[in-house]
N, C-alpha and C positions, 0 to 999 in steps of 0.2 A: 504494500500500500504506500503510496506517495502522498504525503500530505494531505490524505483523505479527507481533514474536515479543515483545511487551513482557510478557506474561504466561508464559513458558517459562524455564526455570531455565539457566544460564549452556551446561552442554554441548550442550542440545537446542536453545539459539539458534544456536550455530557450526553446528552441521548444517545447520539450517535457511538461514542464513546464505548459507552452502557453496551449497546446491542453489536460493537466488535471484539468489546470482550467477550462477551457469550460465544460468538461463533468463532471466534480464536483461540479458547480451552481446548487442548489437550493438541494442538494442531501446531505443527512450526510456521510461521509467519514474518515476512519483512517488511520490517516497517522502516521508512522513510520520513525523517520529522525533523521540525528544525524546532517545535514546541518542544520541552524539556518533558513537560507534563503526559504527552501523548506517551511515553517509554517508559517510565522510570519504572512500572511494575513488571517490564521485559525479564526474560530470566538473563540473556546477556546482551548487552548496547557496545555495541561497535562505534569510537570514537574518530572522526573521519578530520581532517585539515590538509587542504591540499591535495585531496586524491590519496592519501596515504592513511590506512590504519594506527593511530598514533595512543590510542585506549583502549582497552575492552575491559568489563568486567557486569558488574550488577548496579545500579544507580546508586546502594551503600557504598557498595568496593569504588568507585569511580568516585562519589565526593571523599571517602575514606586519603585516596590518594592527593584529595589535592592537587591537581592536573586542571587541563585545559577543560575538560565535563564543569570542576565543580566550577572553577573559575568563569563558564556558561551560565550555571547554576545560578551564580551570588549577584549575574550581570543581570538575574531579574527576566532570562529568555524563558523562562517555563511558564510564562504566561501570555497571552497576548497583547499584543499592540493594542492601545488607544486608538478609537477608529478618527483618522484625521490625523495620526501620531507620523513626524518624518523620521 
């Protein structure tokens, strides 16, 4: 999935949300996301800069390290944009 709900306003993402976890249990899944929020309960997040693999781990292990994830993390990207926001 490629940023499946990047274009949906915050309630119509939870739902959506809601109903790809369901159909994503028990099933391996790749997810594409530039929301922090949309991954963090992944069993493992592939940390990507420049085309290169530069993380992997669980969105614990990943802020645990201190790296470029959490450093995403604390820049506030697991949420969305302010619509109007440059």
């Amino acid at each position: 999935l490629d940023e499946a709900t990047s274009a949906l306003d915050t309630e119509s993402e939870r739902h959506i949300q809601a109903a790809l976890d369901h159909v994503m249990k028990g099933r391996t899944t790749l997810v594409i996301a530039h929301r922090l929020s949309t991954i963090e309960k992944a069993d493992m997040i592939l940390v990507m800069d420049a085309g290169q693999i530069v993380e992997r781990g669980t969105h614990t292990e990943l802020l645990a390290q201190n790296g470029y994830y959490a450093r995403l993390h604390a820049m506030g990207l697991d949420e969305p944009a302010p619509v109007g926001a440059v």
